[in-house]
C-alpha positions in Angstrom: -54.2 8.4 24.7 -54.9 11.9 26.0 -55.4 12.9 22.5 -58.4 10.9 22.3 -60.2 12.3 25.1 -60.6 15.4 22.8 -62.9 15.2 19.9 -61.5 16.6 17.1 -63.4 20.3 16.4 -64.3 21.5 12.8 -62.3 25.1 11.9 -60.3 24.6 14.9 -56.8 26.2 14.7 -55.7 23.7 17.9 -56.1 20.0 17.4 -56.5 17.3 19.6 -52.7 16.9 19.8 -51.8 20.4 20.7 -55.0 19.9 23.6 -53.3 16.7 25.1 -49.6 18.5 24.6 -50.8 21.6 27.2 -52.9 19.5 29.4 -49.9 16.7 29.5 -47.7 20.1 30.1 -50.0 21.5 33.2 -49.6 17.8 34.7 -46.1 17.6 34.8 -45.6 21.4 35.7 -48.9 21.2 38.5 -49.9 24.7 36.8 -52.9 25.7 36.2 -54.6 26.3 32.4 -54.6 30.1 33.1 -50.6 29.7 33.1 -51.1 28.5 29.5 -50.3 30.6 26.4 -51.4 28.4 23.4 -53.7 27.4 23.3 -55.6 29.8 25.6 -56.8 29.2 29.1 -60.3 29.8 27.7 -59.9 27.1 24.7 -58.8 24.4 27.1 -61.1 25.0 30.0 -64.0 25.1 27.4 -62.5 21.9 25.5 -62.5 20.1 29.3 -65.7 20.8 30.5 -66.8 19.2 26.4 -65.3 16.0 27.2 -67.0 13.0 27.8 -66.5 12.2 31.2 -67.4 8.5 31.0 -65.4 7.7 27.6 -62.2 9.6 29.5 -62.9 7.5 32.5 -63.2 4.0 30.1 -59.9 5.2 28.1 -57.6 5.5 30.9 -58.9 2.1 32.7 -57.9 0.4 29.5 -54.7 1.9 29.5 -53.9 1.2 33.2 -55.0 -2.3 32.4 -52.3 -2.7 29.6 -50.0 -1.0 32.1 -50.7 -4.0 34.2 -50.4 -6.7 31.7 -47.0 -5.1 30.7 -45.7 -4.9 34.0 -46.9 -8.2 35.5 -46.5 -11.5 33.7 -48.8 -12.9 36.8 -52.4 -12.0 38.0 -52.0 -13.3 41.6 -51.0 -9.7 42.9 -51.5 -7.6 46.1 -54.5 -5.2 46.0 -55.0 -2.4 48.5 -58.0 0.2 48.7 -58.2 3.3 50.4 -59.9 6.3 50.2 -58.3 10.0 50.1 -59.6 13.7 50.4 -58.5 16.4 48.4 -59.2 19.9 50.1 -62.1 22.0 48.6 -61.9 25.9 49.0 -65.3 27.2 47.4 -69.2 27.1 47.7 -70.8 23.6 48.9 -71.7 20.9 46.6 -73.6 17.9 47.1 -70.4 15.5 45.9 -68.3 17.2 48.9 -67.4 15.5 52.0 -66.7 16.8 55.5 -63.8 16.5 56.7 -62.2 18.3 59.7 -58.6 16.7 59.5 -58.3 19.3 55.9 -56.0 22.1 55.6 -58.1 25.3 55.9 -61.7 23.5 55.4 -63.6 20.9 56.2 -65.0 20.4 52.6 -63.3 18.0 50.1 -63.5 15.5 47.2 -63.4 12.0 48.6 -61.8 8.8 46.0 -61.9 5.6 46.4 -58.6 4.6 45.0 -57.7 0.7 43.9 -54.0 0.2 43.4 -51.8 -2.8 42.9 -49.1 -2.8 45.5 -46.3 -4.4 44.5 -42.3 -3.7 44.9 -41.6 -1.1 42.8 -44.3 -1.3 40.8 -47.5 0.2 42.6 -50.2 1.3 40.2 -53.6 2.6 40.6 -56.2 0.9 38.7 -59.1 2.7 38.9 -60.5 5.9 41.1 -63.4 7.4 41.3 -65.0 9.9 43.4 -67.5 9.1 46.1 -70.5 10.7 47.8 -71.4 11.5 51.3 -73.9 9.1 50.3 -72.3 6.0 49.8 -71.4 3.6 52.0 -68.0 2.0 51.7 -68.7 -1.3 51.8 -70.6 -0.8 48.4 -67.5 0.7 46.9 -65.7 -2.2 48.2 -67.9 -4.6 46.7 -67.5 -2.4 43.5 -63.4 -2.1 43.4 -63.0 -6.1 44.5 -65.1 -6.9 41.2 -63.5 -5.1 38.8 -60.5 -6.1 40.2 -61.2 -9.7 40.0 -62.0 -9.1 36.6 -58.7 -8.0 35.6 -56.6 -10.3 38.2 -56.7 -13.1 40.8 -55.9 -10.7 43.5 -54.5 -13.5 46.5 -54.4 -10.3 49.1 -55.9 -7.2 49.8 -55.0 -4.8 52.3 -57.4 -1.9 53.9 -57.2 0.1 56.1 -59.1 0.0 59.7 -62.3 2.5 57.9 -63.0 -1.2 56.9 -63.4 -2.8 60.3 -67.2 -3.9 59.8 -69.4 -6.7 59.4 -70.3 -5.4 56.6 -66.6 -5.1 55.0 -65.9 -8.8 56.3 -68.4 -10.1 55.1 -68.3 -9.0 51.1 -64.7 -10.1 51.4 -65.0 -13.7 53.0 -67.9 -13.7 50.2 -65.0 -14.3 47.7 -62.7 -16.3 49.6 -60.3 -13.6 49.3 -57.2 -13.2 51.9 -57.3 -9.9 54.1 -55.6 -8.0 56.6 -57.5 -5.2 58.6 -56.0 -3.1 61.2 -58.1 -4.0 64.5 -60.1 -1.4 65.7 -59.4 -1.1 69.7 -62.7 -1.7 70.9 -62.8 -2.2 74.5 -63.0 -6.5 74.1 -59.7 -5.8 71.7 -58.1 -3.5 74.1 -58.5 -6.3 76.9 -57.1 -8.8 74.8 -54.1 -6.4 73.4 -53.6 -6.0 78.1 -53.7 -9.6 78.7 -51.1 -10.2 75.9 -48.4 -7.8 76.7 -48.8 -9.3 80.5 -48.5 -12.9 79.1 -52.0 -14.1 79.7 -53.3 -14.0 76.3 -51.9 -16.1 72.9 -50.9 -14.0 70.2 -53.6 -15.5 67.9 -56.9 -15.8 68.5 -60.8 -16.7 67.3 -62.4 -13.7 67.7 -65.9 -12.2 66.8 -66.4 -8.7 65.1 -70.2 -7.5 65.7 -72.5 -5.2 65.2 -76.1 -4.1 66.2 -78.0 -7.5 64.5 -74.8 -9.3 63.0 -71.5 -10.7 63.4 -68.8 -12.5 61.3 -65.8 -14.9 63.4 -62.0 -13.8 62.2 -58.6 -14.2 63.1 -56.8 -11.8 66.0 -53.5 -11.3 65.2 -51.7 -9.5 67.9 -47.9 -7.7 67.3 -45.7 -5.6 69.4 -43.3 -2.9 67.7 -40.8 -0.6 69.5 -41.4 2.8 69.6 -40.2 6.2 71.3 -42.6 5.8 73.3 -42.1 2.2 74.5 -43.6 -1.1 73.5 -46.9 -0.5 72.0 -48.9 -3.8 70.4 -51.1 -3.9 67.0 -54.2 -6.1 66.4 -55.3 -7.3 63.2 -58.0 -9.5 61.6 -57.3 -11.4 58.8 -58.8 -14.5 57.4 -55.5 -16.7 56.4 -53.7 -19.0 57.9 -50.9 -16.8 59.0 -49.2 -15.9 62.5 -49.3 -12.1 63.3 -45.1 -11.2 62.4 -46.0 -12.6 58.7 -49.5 -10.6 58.8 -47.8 -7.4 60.3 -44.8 -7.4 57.2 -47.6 -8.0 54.6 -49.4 -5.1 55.6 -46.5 -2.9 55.8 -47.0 -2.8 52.0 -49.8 -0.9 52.5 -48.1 2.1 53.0 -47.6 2.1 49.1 -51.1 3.1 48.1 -50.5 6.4 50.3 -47.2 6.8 48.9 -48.8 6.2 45.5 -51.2 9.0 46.6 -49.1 11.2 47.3 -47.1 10.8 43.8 -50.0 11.4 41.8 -49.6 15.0 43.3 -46.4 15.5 41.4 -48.8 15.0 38.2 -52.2 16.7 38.7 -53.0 20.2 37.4 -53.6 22.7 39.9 -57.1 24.6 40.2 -59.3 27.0 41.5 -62.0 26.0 39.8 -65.4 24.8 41.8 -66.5 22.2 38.6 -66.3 19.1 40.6 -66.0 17.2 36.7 -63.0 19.2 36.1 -61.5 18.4 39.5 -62.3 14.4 38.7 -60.6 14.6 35.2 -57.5 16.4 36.6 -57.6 12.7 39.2 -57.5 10.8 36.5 -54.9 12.9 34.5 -52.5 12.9 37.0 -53.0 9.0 37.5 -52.5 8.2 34.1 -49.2 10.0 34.0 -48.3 8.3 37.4 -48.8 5.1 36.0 -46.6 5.8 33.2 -44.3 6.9 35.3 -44.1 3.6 36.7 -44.3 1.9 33.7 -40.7 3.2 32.2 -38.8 2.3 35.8 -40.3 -1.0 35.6 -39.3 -1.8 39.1 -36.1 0.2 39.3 -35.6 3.7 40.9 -35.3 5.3 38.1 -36.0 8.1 36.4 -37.0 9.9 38.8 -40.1 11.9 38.5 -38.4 15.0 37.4 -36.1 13.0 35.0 -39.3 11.2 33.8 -41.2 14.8 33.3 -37.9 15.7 31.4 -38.3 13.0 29.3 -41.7 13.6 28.1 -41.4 17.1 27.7 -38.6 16.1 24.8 -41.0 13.4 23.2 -43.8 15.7 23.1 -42.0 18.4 21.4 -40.6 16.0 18.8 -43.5 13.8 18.0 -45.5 18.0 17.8 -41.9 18.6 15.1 -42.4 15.3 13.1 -46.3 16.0 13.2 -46.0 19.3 11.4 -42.9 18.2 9.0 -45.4 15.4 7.8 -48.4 18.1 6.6 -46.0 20.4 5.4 -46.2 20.5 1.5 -43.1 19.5 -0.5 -41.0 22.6 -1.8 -41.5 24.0 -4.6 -38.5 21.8 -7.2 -35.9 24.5 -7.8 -35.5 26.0 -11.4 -32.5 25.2 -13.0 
């Protein structure tokens, strides 16, 4: 697959192969092209920035999806969406978010990342950076469809950016289940009081507003132990569920920032200010994640190192085989 992100160049002494083999190699390794010997850091940077972004983009969404189909035999799955920034250390850009929470700036590259959440088996789907621009209820509306074209999602988890109007709305729009952390507005924060004193239910009718609108949901109320004492967690949902049930099923959300965090393990490292470069190193590093996942099938292993082990071998012996195949014959030996 990463082989055909590269379009083959005329009089080139590196093919497409030998392109995928280092970029493959900078993913597991999280180096950087300028660590590379051959080809040169200047012929892969300048055979990156040739690429077609939007091809790349289509050819690793078909992959994931036959990831999928390989790894689930049914479509009613658990979704999550979140959205993650990766710190930016260079010149403003229009694509960059602010973001105070960042290591050493407050610039960064925001993704909207859709995964499947399953045990042992999370995957991302699809990614894609978003603007300062955007709102996130149209990149909901945008990861639920192409979800639902690919599966019958029966639950979606998101985190409480997604406490809106707005974000209930799209979502009872397609009779999908959903569980949203609560935000503690001051009406929830009297409800989540009158609970813990025993004067309020556990589940309740309640109605999310905003300026001109409003949308009627389920409050779920739970208490966990902590530290710190008893501390109580709302959520809305839109099943037919009591709030212990609704607090487990959301604990699974906690993959997709797990998942995150993996596809460090597999992105190239960079300096570079190219935000295209920056988006095709996401998707590199999620296409090896997902492959990842795809040889454990649901068990613990290989690990990640064992996996990058792995590959390393079958790249350097389908690169052997490659070249023992358009080597000419030897020369038949006089007698």
């Amino acid at each position: 697959m990463f082989s055909s992100l590269f379009d083959p160049a005329p009089n080139s002494v590196y093919g497409s192969f030998d392109l995928a083999q280092a970029v493959m190699e900078m993913g597991m390794d999280e180096a950087s092209a300028e660590r590379q010997s051959r080809p040169s850091p200047d012929v892969i940077l300048r055979r990156l920035h040739e690429i077609d972004e939007e091809k790349s983009r289509k050819r690793v969404e078909e992959l994931n999806e036959q990831i999928l189909e390989m790894l689930f035999p049914s479509e009613e799955l658990t979704i999550a969406i979140d959205f993650t920034t990766l710190p930016y250390y260079g010149e403003e850009d229009p694509m960059l978010v602010s973001d105070s929470r960042l290591p050493g700036t407050n610039l960064g590259l925001k993704f909207a990342v859709l995964s499947v959440v399953e045990k042992g088996k999370t995957i991302t789907l699809k990614a894609r950076q978003v603007s300062p621009f955007e709102s996130e209820v149209s990149v909901l509306e945008e990861l639920l469809e192409y979800a639902e074209d690919l599966l019958n999602p029966d639950l979606v988890l998101l985190d409480r950016g997604f406490y809106s109007v707005e974000a209930v709305r799209e979502l009872k729009s397609r009779d999908i289940g959903f569980i949203i952390p609560a935000k503690k507005t001051n009406p929830v924060r009297d409800i989540c009081k009158k609970y813990k004193k025993g004067k309020a239910p556990a589940e309740t009718s309640y109605t999310i507003s905003s300026v001109k609108e409003e949308e009627t949901v389920r409050l779920l109320i739970t208490e966990k132990e902590t530290k710190n004492g008893t501390e109580t967690h709302p959520f809305i949902t839109n099943l037919d569920t009591d709030p212990d049930e609704a607090s487990e099923n959301y604990s699974w959300r906690w993959r997709i920032e797990t998942n995150i965090r993996e596809l460090e393990k597999f992105k190239p490292f960079t300096t570079s200010q190219s935000m295209k470069l920056r988006r095709l190193y996401f998707l590199i590093a999620m296409t090896l994640y997902n492959l990842w996942i795809l040889t454990r099938n649901g068990s613990e292993r290989p690990r990640a190192h064992e996996f990058k082990d792995w590959l390393e071998i079958e790249l350097i012996t389908h690169k052997v085989l490659k070249n023992d195949r358009t080597k000419p014959p030897p020369f038949p030996t006089l007698a």
